[in-house]
Backbone as a chain_set.jsonl record, in Angstrom:
{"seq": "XXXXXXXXXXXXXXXXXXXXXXXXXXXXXXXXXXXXXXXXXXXXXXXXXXXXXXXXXXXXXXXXXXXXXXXXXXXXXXXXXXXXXXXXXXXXXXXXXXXXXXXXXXXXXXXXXXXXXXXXXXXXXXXXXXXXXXXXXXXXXXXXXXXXXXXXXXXXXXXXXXXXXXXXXXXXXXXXXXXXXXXXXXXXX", "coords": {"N": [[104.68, 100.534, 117.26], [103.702, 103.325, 116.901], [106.077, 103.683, 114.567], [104.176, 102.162, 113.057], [101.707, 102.906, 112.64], [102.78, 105.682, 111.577], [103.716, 105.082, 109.348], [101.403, 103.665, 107.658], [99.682, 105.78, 107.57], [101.706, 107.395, 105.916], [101.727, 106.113, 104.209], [98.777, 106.172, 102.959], [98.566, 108.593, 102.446], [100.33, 109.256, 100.148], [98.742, 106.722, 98.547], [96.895, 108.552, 98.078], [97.342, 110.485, 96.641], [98.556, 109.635, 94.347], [95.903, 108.383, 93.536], [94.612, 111.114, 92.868], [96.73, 112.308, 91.714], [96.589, 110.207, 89.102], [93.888, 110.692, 88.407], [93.62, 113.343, 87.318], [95.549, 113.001, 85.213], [93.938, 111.305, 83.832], [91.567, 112.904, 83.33], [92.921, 115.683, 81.788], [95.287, 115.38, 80.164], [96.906, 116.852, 79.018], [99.536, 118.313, 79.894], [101.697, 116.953, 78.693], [103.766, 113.966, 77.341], [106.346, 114.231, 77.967], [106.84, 115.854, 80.206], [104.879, 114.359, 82.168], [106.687, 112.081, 82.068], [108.629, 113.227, 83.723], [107.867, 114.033, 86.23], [106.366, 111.671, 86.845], [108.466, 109.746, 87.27], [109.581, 111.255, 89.234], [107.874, 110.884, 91.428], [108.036, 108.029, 91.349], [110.46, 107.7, 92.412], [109.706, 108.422, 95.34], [107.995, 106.737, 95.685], [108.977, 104.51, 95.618], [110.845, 104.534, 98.004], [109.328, 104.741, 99.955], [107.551, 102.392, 99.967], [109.681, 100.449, 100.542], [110.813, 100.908, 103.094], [108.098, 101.006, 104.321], [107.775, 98.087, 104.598], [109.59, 97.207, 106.154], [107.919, 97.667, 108.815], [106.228, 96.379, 111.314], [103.529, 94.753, 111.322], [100.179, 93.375, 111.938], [99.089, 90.882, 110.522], [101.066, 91.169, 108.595], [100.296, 91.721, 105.633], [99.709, 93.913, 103.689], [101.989, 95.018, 103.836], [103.83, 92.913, 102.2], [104.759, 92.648, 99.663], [106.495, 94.645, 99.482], [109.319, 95.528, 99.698], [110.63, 94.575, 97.393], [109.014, 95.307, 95.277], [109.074, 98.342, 95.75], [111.941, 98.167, 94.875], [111.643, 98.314, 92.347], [110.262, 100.405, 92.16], [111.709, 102.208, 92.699], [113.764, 101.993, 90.55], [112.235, 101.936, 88.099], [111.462, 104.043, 88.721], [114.244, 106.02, 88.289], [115.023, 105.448, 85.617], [113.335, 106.832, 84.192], [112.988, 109.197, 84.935], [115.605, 110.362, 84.291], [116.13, 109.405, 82.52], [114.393, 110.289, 79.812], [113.978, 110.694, 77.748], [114.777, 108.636, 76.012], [112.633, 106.867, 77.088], [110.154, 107.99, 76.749], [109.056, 106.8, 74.459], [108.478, 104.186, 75.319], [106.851, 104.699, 77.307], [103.98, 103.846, 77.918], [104.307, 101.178, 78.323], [106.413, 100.645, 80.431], [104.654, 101.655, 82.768], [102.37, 99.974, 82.273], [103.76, 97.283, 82.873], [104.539, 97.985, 85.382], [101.88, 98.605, 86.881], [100.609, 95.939, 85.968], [102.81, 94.275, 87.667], [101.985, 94.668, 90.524], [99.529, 94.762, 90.699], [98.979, 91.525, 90.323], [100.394, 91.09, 92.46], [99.081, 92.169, 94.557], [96.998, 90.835, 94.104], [97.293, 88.036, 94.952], [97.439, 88.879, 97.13], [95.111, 89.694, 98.195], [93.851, 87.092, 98.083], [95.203, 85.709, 100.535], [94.314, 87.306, 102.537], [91.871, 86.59, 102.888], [92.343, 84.19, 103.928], [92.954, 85.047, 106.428], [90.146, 85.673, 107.442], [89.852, 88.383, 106.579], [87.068, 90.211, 105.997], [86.54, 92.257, 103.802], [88.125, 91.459, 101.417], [87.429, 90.58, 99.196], [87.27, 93.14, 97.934], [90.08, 94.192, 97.318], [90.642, 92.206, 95.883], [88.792, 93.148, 93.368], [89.866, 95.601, 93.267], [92.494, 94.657, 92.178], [92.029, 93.048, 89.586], [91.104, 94.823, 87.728], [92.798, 97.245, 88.023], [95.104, 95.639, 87.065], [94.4, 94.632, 84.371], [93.907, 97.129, 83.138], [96.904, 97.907, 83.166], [98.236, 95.456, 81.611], [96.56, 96.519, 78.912], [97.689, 98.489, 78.447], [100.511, 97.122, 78.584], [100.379, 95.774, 75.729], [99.525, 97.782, 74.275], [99.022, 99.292, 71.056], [98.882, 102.024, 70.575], [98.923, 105.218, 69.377], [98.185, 107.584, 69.696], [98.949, 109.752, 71.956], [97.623, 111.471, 73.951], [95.338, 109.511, 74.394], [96.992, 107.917, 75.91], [98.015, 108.278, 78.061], [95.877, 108.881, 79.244], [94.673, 106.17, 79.487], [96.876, 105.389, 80.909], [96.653, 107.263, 83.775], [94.369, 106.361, 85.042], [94.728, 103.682, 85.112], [96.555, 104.511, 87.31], [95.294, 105.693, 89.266], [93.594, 103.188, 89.639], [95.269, 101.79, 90.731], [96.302, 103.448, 93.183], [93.67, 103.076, 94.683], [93.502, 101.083, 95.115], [96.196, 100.011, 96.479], [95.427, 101.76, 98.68], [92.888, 100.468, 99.957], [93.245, 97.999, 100.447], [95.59, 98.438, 102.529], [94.289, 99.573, 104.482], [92.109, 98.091, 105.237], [94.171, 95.601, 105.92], [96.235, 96.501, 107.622], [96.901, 95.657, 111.009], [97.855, 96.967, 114.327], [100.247, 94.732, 115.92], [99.95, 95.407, 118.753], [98.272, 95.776, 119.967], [96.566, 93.6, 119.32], [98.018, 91.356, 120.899], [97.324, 92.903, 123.483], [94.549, 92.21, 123.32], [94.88, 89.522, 123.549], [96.301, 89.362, 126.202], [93.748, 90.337, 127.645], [91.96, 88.162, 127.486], [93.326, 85.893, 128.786], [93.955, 86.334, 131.136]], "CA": [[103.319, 100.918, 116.944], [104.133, 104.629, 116.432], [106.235, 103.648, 113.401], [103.18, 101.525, 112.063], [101.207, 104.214, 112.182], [103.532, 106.654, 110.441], [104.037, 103.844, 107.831], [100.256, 103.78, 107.474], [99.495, 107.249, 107.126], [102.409, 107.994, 105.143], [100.874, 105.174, 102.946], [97.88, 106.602, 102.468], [98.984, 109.935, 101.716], [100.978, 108.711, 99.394], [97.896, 106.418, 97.755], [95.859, 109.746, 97.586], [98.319, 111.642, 95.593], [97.839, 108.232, 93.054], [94.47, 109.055, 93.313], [94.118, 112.476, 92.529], [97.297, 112.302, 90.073], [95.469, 109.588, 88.021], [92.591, 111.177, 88.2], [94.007, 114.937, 86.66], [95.896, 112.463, 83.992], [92.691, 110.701, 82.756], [90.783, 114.577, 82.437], [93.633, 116.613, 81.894], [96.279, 114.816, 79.441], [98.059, 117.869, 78.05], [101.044, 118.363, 79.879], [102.891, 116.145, 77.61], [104.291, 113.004, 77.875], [107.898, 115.01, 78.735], [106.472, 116.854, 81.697], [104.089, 113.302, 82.556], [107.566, 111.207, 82.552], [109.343, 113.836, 85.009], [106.64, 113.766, 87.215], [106.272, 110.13, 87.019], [109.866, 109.556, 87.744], [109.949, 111.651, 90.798], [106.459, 110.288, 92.371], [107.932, 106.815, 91.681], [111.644, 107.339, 93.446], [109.283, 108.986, 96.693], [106.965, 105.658, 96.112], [109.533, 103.562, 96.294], [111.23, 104.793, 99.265], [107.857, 104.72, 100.587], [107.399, 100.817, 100.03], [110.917, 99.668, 101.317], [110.373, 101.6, 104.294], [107.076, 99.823, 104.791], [108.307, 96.828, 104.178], [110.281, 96.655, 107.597], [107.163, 97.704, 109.694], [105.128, 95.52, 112.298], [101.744, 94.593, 110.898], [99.695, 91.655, 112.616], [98.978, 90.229, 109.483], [101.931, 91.184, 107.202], [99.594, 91.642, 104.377], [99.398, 95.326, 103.432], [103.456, 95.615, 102.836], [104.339, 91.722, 102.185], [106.013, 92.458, 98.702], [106.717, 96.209, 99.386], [110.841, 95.329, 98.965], [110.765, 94.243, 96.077], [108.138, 96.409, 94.397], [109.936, 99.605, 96.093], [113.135, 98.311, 94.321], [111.664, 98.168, 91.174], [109.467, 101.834, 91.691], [112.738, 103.022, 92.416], [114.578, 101.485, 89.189], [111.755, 102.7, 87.213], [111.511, 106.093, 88.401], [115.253, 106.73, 88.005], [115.296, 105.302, 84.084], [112.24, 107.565, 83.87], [113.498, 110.894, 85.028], [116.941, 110.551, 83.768], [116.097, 108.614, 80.454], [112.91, 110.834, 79.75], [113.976, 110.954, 75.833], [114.25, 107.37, 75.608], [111.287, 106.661, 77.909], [109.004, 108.443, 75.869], [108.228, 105.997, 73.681], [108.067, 103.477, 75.666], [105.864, 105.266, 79.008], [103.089, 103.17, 78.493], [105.143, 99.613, 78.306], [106.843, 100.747, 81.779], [103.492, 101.65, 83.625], [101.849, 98.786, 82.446], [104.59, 96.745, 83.665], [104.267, 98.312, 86.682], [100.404, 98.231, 87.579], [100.102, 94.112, 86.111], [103.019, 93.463, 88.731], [101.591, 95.226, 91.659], [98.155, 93.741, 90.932], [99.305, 90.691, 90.389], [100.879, 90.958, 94.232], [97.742, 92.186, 94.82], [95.597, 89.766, 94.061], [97.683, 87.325, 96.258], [97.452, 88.956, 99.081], [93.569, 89.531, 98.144], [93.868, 85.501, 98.635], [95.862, 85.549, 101.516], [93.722, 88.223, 103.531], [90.823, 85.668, 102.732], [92.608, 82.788, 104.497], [92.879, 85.872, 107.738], [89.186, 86.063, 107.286], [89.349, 90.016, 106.488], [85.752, 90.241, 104.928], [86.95, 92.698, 102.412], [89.33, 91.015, 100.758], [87.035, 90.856, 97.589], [87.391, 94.345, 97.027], [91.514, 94.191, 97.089], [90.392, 91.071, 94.16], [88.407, 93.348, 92.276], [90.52, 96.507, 92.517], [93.706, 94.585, 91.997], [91.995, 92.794, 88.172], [90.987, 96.112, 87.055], [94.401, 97.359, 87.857], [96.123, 94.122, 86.119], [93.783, 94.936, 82.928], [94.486, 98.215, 82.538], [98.183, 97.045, 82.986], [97.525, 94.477, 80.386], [95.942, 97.056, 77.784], [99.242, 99.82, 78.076], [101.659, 96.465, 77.768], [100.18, 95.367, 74.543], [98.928, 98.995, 73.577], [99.625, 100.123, 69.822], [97.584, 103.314, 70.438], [99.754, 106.184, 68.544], [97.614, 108.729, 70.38], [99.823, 110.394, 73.359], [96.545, 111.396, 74.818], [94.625, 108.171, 74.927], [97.984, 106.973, 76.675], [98.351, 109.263, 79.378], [94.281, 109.01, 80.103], [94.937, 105.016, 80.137], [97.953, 105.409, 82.67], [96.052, 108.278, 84.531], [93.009, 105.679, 84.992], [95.838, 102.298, 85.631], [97.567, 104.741, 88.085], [93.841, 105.971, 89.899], [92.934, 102.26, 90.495], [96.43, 101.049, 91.385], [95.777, 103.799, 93.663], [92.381, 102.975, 94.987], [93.688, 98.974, 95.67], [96.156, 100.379, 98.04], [94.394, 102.096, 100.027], [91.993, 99.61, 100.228], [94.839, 97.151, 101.434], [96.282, 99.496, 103.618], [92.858, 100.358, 105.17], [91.887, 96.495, 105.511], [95.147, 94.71, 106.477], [96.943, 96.957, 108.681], [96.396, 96.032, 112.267], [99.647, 97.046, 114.971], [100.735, 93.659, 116.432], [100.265, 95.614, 120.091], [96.697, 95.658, 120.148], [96.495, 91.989, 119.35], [98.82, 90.777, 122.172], [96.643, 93.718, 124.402], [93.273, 91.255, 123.458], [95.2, 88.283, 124.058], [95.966, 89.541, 127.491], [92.791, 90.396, 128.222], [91.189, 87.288, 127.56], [93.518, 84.756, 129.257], [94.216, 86.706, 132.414]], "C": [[103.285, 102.308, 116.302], [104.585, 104.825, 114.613], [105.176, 103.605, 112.008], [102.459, 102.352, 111.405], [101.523, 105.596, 111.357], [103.522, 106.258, 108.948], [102.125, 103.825, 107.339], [100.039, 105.142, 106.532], [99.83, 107.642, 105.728], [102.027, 107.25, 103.502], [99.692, 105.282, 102.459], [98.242, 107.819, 101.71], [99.298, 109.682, 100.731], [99.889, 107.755, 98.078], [96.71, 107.434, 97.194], [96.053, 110.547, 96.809], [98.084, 110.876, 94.308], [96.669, 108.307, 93.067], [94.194, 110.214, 92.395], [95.095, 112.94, 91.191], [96.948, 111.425, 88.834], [94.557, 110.197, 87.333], [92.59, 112.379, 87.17], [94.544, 114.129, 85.679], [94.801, 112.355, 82.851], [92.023, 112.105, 82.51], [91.872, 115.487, 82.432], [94.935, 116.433, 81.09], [96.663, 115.495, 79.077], [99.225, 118.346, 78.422], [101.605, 118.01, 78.74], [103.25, 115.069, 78.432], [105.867, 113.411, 78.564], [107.559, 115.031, 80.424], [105.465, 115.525, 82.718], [105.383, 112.536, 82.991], [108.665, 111.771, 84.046], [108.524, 113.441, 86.677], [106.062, 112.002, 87.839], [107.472, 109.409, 87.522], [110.047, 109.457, 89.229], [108.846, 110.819, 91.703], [107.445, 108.657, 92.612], [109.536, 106.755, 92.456], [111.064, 107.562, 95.03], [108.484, 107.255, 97.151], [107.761, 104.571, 96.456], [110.235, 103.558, 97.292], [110.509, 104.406, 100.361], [107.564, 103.185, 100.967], [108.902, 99.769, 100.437], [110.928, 99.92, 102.627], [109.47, 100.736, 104.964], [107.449, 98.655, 105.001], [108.655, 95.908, 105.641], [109.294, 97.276, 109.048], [106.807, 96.358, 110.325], [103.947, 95.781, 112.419], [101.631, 93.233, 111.343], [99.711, 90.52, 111.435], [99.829, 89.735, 108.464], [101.44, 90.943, 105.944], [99.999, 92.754, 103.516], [101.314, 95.668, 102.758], [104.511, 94.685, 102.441], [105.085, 92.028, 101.077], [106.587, 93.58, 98.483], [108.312, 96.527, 99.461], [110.878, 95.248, 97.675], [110.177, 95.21, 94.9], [108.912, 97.955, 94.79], [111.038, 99.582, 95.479], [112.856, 98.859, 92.645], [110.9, 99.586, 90.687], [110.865, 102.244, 91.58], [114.179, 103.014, 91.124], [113.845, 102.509, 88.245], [111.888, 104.283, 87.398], [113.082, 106.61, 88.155], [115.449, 106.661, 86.189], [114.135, 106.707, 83.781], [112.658, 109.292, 83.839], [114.839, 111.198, 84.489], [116.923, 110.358, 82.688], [115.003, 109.024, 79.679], [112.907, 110.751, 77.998], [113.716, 109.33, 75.494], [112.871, 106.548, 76.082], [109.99, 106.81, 77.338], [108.053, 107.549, 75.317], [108.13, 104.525, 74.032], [107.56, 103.22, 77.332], [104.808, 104.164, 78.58], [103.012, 101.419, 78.814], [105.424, 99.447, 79.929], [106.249, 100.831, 82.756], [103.074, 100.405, 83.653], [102.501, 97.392, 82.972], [104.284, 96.477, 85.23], [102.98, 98.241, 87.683], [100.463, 96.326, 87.321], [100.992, 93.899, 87.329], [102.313, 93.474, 89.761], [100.244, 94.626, 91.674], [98.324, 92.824, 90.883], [99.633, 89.554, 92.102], [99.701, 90.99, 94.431], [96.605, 90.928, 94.632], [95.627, 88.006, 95.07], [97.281, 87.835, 97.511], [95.826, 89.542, 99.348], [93.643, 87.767, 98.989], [93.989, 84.961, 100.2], [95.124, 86.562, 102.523], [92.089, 87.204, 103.844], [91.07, 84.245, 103.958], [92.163, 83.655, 106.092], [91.277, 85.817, 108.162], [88.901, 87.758, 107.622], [88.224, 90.059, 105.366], [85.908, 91.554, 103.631], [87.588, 92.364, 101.621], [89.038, 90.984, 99.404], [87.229, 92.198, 96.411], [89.131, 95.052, 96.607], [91.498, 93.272, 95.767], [90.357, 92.197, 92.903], [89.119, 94.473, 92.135], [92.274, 95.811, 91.917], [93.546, 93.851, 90.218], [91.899, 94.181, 87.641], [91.722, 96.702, 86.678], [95.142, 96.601, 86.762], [95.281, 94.838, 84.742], [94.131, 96.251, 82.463], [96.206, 98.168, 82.394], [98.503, 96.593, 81.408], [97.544, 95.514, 79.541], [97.048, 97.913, 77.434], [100.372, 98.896, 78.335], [101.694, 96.495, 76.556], [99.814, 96.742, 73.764], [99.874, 99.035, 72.269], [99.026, 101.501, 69.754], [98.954, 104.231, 69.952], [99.271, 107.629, 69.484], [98.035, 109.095, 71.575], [98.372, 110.498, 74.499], [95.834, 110.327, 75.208], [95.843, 107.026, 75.481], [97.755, 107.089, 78.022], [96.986, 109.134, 80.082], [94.443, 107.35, 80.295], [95.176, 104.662, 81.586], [97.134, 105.997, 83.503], [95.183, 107.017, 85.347], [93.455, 104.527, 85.893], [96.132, 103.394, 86.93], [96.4, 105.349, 89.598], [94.052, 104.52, 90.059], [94.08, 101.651, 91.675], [96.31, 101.906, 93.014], [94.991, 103.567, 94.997], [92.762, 101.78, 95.814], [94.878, 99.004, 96.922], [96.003, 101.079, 98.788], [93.458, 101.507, 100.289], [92.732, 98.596, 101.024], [95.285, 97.764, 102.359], [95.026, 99.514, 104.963], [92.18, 98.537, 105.607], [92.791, 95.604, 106.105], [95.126, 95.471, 107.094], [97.008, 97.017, 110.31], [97.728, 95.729, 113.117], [99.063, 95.241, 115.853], [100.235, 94.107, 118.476], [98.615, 94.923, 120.538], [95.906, 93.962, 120.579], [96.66, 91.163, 120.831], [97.742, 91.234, 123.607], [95.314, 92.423, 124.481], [93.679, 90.031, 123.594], [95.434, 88.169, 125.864], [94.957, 89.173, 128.204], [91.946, 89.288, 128.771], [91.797, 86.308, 128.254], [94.101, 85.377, 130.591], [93.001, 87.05, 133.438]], "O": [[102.829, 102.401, 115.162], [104.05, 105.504, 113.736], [105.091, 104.18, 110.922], [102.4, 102.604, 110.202], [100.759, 106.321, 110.72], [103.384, 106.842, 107.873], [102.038, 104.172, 106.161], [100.174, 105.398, 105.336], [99.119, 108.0, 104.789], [102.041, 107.619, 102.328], [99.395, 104.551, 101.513], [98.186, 107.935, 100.485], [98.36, 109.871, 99.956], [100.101, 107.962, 96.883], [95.908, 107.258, 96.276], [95.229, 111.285, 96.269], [97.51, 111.374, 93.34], [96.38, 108.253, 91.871], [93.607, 110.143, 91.315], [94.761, 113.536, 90.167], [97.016, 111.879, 87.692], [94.377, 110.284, 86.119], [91.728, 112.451, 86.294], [93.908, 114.485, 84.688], [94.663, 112.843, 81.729], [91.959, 112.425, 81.323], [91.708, 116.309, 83.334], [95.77, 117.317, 81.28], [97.302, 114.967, 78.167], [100.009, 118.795, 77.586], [101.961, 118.808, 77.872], [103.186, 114.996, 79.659], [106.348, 112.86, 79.555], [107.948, 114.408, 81.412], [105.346, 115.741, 83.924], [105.414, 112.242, 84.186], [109.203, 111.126, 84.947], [108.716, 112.806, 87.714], [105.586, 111.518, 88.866], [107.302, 108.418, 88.232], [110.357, 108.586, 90.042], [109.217, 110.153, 92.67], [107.579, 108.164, 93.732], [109.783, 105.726, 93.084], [111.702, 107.052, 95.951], [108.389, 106.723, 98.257], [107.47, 103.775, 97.349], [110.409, 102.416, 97.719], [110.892, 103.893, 101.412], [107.372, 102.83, 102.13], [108.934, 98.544, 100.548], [111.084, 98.941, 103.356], [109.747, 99.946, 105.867], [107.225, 98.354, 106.173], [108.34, 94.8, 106.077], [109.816, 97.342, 110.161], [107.14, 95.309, 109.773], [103.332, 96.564, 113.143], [102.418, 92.289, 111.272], [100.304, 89.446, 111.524], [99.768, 88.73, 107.756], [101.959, 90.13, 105.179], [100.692, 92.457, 102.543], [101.722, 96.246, 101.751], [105.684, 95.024, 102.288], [106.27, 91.745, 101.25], [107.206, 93.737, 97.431], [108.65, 97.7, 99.301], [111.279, 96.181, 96.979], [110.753, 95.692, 93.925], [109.286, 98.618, 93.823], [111.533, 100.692, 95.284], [113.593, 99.558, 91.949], [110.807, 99.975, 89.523], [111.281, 102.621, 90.484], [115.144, 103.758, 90.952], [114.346, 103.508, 87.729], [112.213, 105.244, 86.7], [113.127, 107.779, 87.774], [115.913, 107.603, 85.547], [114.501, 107.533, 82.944], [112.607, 110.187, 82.996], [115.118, 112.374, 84.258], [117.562, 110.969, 81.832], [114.573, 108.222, 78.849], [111.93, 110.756, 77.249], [112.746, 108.873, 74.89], [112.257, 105.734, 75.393], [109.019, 106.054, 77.388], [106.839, 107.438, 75.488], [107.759, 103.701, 73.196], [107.691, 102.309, 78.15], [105.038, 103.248, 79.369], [102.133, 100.702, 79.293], [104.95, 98.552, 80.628], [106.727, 100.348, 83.783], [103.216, 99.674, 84.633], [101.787, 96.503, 83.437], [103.99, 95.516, 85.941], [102.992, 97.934, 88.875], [100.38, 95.537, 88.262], [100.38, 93.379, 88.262], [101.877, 92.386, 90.136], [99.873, 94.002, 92.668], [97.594, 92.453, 91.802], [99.41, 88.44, 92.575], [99.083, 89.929, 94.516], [95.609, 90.463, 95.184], [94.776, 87.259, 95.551], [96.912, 87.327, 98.569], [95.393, 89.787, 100.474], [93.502, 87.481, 100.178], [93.282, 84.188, 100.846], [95.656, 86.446, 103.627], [91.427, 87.226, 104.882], [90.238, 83.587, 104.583], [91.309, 83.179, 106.841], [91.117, 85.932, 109.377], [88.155, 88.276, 108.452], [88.414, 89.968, 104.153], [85.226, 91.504, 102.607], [87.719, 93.237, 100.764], [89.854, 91.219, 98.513], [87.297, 92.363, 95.193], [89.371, 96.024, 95.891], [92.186, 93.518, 94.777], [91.138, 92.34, 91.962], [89.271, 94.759, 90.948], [93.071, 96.533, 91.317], [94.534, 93.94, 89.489], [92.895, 94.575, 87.035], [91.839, 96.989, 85.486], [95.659, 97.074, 85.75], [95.922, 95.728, 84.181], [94.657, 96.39, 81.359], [96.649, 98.468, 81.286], [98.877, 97.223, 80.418], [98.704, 95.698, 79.172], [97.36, 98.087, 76.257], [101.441, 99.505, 78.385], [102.64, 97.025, 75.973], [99.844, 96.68, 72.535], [101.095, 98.877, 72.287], [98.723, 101.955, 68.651], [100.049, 103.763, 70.261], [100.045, 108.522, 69.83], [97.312, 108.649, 72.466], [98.162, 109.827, 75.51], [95.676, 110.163, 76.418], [95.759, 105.798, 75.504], [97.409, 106.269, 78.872], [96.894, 109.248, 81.304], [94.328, 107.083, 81.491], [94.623, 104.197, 82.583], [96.667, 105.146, 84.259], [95.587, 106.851, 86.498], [92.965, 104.267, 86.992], [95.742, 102.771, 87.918], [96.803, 105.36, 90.761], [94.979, 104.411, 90.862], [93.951, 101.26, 92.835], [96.232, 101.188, 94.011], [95.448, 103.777, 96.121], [92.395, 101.561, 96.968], [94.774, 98.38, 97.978], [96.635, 100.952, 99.837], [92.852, 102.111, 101.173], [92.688, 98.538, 102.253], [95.212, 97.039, 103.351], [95.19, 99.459, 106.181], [91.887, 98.359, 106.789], [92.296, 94.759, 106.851], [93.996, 95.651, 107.547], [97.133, 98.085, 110.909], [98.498, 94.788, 112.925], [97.954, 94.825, 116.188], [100.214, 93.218, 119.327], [98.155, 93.971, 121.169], [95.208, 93.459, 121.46], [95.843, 90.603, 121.561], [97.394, 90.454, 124.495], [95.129, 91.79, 125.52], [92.759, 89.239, 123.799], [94.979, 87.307, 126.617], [94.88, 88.266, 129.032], [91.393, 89.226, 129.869], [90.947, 85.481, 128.585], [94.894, 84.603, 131.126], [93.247, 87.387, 134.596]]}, "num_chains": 1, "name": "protein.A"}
């Protein structure tokens, strides 16, 4: 339970920083894409640590960190090509994000489905932040935009909702397994 809760937390924290670094992307695009791919690198070797980790918690549901192997393998793929390969990366940062948000919404939007079957009455809003996500995804796969800035405010925007959807997941699935068992007690003793 302890763990769960660490794993929680640490999963929010972690979705608030995607928050607030989105957020400074979309109004604030002038770093550079250099100083955007470093930064993006490192966030995504911490994120994926972050989601393998999770992964092997005890959640009642197993919703909240059901594909968080897999996706942790692949933050941590990306963020190493990213911070190491920052020259070649360059020109193709908004291919690799968008990659990265359609899968994750994609998951997302399953386990929108699958929180539905649980009857968690939010589950619509894991739907609608996980299309939004996918679309902005979507728009920086196919992007021809030439404009560095209207990249980086894209991603910023993709990397805010992706964001937003888990902590919404996080904050909706997550319930410790103890608790459960505790109200199963209760009621048949």
């Amino acid at each position: 339970m302890k763990k769960l809760n660490l794993t929680k937390n640490t999963y929010i924290a972690l979705t608030m920083i995607c928050i607030v670094g989105g957020a400074l992307l979309l109004f604030w695009p002038k770093p550079g894409i250099n100083v955007l791919c470093k930064i993006s690198g490192i966030f995504l070797l911490i994120y994926g640590i972050a989601k393998i980790s999770a992964y092997f918690t005890k959640d009642l549901f197993q919703l909240a960190f059901q594909f968080d192997f897999g996706l942790g393998i692949v933050a941590l793929i990306l963020g190493i090509l990213i911070f190491f390969r920052t020259g070649h990366i360059v020109s193709f940062f908004d291919f690799y994000i968008g990659i990265f948000l359609f899968v994750d919404s994609a998951l997302k939007i399953q386990t929108s489905l699958e929180a539905k079957k649980f009857g968690i009455e939010r589950c619509y809003w894991i739907f609608i932040t996980a299309v939004a996500s996918g679309i902005i995804g979507i728009c920086l796969l196919f992007s021809s935009l030439k404009a560095i800035d209207l990249i980086v405010r894209m991603a910023g925007l993709g990397i805010c909702l992706n964001g937003a959807m888990n902590l919404i997941v996080v904050l909706n699935t997550v319930r410790a397994v103890r608790k459960t068992e505790d109200d199963f007690l209760e009621k048949n003793i």
